[in-house]
C-alpha positions in Angstrom: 203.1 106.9 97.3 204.9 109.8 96.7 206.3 108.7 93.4 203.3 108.1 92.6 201.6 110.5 93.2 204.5 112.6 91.7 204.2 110.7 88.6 200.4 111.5 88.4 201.0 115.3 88.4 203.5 115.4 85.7 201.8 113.3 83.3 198.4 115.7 84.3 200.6 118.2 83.5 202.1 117.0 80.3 198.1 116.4 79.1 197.3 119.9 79.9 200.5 121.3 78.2 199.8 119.1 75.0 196.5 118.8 74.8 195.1 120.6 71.1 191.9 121.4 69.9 191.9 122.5 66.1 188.7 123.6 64.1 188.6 123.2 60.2 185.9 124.1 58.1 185.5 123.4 54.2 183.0 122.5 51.6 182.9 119.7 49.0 181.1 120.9 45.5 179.3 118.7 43.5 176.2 116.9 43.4 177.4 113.7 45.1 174.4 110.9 45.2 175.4 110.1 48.3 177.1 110.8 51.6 179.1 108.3 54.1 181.2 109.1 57.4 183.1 106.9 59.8 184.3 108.5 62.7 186.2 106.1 65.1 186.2 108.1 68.1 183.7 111.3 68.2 180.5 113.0 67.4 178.8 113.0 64.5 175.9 116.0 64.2 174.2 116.0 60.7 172.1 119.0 59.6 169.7 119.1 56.7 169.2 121.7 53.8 172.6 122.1 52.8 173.3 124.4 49.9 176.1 124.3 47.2 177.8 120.7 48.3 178.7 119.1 51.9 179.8 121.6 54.3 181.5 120.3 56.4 183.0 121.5 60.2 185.9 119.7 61.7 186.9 120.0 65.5 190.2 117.5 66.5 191.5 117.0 70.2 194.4 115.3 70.4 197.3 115.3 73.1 201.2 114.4 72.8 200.7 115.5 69.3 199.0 112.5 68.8 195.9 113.5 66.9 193.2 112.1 64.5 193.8 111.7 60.9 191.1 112.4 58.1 190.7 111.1 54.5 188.3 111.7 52.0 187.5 110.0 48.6 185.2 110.1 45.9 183.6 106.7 45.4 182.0 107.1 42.1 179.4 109.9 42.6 179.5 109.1 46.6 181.6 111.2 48.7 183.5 109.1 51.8 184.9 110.7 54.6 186.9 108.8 57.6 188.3 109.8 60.4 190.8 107.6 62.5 193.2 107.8 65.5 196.7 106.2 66.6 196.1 102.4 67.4 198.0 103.1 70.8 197.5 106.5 72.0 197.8 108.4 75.3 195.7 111.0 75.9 192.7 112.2 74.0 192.3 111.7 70.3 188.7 112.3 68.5 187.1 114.0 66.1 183.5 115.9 66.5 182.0 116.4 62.6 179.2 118.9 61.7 177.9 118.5 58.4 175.2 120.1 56.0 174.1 117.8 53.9 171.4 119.1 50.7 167.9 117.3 51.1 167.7 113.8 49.2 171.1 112.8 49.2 171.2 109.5 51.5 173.8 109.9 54.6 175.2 106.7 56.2 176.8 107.4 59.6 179.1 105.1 61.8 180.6 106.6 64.7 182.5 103.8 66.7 182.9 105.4 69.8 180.8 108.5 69.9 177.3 110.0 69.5 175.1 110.8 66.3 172.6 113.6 66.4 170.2 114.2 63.0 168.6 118.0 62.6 166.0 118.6 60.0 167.3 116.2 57.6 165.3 115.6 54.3 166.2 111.9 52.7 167.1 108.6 54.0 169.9 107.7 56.6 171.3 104.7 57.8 172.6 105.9 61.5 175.4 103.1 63.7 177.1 103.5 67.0 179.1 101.1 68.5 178.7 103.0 71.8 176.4 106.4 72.3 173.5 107.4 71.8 171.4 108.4 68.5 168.7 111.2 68.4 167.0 112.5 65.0 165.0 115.4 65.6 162.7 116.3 62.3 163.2 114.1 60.0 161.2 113.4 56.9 162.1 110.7 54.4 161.8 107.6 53.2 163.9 105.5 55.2 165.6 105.6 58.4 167.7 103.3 60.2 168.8 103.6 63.4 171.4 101.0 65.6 173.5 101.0 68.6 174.9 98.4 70.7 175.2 100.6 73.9 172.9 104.0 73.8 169.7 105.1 73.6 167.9 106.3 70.5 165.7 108.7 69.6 164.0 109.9 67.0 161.0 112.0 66.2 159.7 112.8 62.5 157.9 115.9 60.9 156.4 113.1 57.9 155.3 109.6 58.3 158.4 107.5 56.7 158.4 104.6 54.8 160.1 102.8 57.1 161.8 103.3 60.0 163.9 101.2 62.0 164.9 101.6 65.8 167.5 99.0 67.1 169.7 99.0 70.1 171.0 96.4 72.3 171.8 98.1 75.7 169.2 101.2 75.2 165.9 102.9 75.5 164.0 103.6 72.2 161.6 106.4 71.7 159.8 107.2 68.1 157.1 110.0 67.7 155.7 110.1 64.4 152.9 111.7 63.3 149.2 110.4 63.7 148.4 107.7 60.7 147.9 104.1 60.0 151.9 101.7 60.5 152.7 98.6 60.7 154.1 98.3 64.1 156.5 95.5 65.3 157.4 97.4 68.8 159.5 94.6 71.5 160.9 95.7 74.9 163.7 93.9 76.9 162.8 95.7 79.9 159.7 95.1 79.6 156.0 95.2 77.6 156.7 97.7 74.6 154.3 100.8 74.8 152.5 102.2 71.3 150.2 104.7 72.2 147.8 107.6 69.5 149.0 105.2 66.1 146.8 102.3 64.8 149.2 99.4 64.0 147.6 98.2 60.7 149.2 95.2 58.5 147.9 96.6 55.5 149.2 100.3 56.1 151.4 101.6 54.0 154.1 103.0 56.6 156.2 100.6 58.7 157.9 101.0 61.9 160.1 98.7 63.9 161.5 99.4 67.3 164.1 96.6 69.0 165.9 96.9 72.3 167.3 93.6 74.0 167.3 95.4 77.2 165.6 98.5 77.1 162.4 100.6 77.1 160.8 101.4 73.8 157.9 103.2 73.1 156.1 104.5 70.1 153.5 107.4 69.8 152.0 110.1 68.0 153.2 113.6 68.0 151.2 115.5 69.9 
């Protein structure tokens, strides 16, 4: 037990003796017609209104010197920017993102192992974790899709999008939106799916849909 217990406090030790936390910040110019990020293990925080290209902020923890590696690429006129760790690592390795982004450009997000948060964002999204949760706060565009397999998501818009979809497997789902006429397909694992202030109306011209295999969802009006 000793040994053990010995061998516990070193490695400890080692971790906190290692262990890094770098911030980089940089911007992208150009007028790129659209935006993508995969981030395998970390946060993922876009922000709307961005001015004069992507800005983009950086934070990497890493320990053993064993830290995440970034790439980015022009793909045509879309800008890609990954972010991957070690396939066998010891310690901490991740990589939290936050990025400006200028109205109407569409943003595709995939954070494997990590959350996604959306602020005041003006276009459409397409929003993926494998495992955390999703919230969009203020969003107006015309699409906006949202999935997880393990986290809840949440997302309240300041317009009335075209369509907007909500998805997780192992998660609540809430969507505020404001007052109007959707077409509403709304299904609860956990239980009867709640829409409350919205009239669900075939022939309206906004959709919404909000899946979760085992999970609450509800769907109102702003207040």
């Amino acid at each position: 037990m000793v040994l053990v217990f010995g061998g516990t406090a070193v490695f400890a030790g080692l971790w906190l003796l290692t262990g890094r936390t770098k911030t980089t910040s940089y911007t992208v110019h150009g007028s790129p017609t659209g935006v993508q990020i995969r981030v395998v293990s970390g946060d993922v925080v876009i922000v709307g209104g961005g001015q004069g290209g992507v800005a983009i902020r950086r934070t990497d923890r890493s320990t053993f010197g064993h830290g995440p590696v970034e790439w980015r690429r022009w793909v045509g006129q879309r800008l890609e920017i990954a972010s991957t760790c070690p396939r066998h690592v010891v310690g901490a390795c991740a990589t939290a993102y936050r990025i400006a982004v200028p109205d109407n450009v569409p943003v595709s997000v995939r954070a494997d192992s990590g959350s996604i948060k959306v602020e005041g964002y003006r276009g459409s999204a397409a929003l993926t974790t494998g495992a955390g949760a999703i919230s969009v706060d203020a969003f107006c565009g015309y699409t906006l899709r949202t999935t997880t397999s393990r986290g809840d998501v949440s997302v309240v818009t300041s317009c009335a999008p075209s369509r907007l979809e909500a998805r997780s497997t192992s998660g609540n789902i809430s969507v505020t939106v404001p007052v109007d006429h959707y077409r509403i397909d709304a299904s609860a694992g956990g239980g009867p799916a709640i829409v409350r202030g919205l009239t669900s109306d075939p022939n309206a011209p906004w959709e919404i849909q909000a899946l979760s295999t085992s999970g609450d969802v509800i769907v109102e009006a702003a207040p």
